[in-house]
C-alpha positions as CSV (number, residue, x, y, z in Angstrom):
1,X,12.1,17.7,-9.7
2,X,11.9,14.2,-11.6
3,X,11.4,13.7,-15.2
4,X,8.9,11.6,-15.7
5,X,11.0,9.2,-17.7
6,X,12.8,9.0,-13.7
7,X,9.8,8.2,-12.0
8,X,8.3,5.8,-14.7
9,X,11.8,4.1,-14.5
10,X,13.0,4.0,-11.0
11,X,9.5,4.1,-9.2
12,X,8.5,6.2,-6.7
13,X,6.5,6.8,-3.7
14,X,3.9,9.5,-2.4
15,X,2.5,10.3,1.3
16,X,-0.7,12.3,1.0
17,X,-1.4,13.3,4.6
18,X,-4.3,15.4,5.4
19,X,-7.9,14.9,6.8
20,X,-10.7,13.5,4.7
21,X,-12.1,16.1,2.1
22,X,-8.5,17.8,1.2
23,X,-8.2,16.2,-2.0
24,X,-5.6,13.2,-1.3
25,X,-7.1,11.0,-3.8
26,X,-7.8,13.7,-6.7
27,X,-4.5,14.3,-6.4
28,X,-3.3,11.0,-6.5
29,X,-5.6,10.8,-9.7
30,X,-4.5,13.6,-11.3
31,X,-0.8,12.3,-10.9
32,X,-1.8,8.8,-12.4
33,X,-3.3,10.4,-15.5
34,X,0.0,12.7,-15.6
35,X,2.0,9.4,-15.8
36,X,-0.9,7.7,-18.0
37,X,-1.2,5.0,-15.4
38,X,-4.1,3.4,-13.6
39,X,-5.1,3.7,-9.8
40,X,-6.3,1.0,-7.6
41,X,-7.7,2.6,-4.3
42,X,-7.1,0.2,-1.6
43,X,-9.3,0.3,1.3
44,X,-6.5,0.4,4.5
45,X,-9.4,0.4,7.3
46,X,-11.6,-2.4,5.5
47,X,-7.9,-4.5,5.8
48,X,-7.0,-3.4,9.0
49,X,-10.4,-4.2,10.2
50,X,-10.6,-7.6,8.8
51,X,-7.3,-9.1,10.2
52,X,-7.6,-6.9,13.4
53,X,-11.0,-9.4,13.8
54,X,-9.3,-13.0,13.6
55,X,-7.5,-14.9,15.6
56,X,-4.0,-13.5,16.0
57,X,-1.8,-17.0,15.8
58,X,-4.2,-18.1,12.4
59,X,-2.4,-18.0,9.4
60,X,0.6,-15.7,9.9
61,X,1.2,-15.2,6.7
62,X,-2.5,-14.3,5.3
63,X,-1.7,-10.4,6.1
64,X,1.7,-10.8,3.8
65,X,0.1,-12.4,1.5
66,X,-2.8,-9.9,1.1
67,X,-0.5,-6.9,0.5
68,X,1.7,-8.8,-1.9
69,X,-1.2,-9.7,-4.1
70,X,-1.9,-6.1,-4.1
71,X,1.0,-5.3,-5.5
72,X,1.0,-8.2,-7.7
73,X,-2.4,-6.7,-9.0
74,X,-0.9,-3.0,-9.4
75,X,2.3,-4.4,-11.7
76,X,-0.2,-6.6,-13.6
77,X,-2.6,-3.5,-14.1
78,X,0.2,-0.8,-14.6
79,X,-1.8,1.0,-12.0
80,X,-0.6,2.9,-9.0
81,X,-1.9,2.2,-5.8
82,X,-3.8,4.6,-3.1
83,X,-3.8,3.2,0.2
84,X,-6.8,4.8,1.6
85,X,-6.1,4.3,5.4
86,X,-2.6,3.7,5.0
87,X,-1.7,4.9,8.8
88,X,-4.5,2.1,10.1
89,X,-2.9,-0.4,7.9
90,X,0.7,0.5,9.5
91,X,-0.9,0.2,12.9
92,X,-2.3,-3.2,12.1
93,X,0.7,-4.4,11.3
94,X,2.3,-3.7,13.7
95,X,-0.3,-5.4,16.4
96,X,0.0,-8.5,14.1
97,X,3.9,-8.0,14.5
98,X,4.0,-8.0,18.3
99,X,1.5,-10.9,18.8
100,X,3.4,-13.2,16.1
101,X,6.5,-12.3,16.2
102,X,6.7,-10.5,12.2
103,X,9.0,-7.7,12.2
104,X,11.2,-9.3,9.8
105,X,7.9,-10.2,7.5
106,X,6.5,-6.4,7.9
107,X,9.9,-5.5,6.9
108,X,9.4,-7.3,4.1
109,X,6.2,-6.3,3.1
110,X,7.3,-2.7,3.0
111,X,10.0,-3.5,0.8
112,X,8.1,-5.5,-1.6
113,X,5.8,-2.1,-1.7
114,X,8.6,0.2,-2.4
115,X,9.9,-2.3,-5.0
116,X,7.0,-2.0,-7.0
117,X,7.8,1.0,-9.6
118,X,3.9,1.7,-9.8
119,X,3.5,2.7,-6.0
């Protein structure tokens, strides 16, 4: 088990899986409230959706850009992050990734999530 001094310090990273109605997000809040932090509930589909609807070659960089201001957003707030739809997200990415040539970008974008300590 981690102290919570650990996790405040080092950061830390939860994967809820389950289907809808198992209590994924109480959870989640009842872990941010533990940790006296806020939570920002990202909608995962609504993103997915919206890039999975634009031209793939415009703006490689928007998706990137999107998560990272997340995160930005998160660290500014002192808030955790729920990524409702996580799994579609991942998928989306990785579409975006084979069409444009990203891996090295998603790569990135994962790491800049896990580098946030409020994930």
């Amino acid at each position: 088990m981690v102290s919570k001094k650990e996790a405040l310090t080092n950061g830390f990273i939860f994967y809820f899986q389950g289907s809808y109605g198992v209590g994924k997000q109480t959870t989640a809040e009842a872990l941010c409230h533990e940790f006296n932090m806020g939570l920002l509930v990202v909608d995962g589909d609504r993103i997915a959706s919206f890039f999975e609807n634009r031209p793939l070659n415009s703006e490689p960089s928007a998706f990137e850009t999107t998560i990272s201001l997340l995160c930005r957003e998160a660290s500014l707030q002192k808030a955790a992050l729920y990524w409702k739809g996580f799994d579609n997200l991942l998928e989306t990415a990785e579409v975006l990734s084979q069409h444009i040539q990203l891996e090295a970008e998603i790569s990135d974008i994962l790491a800049e999530i896990r580098s946030h300590s409020s994930l």
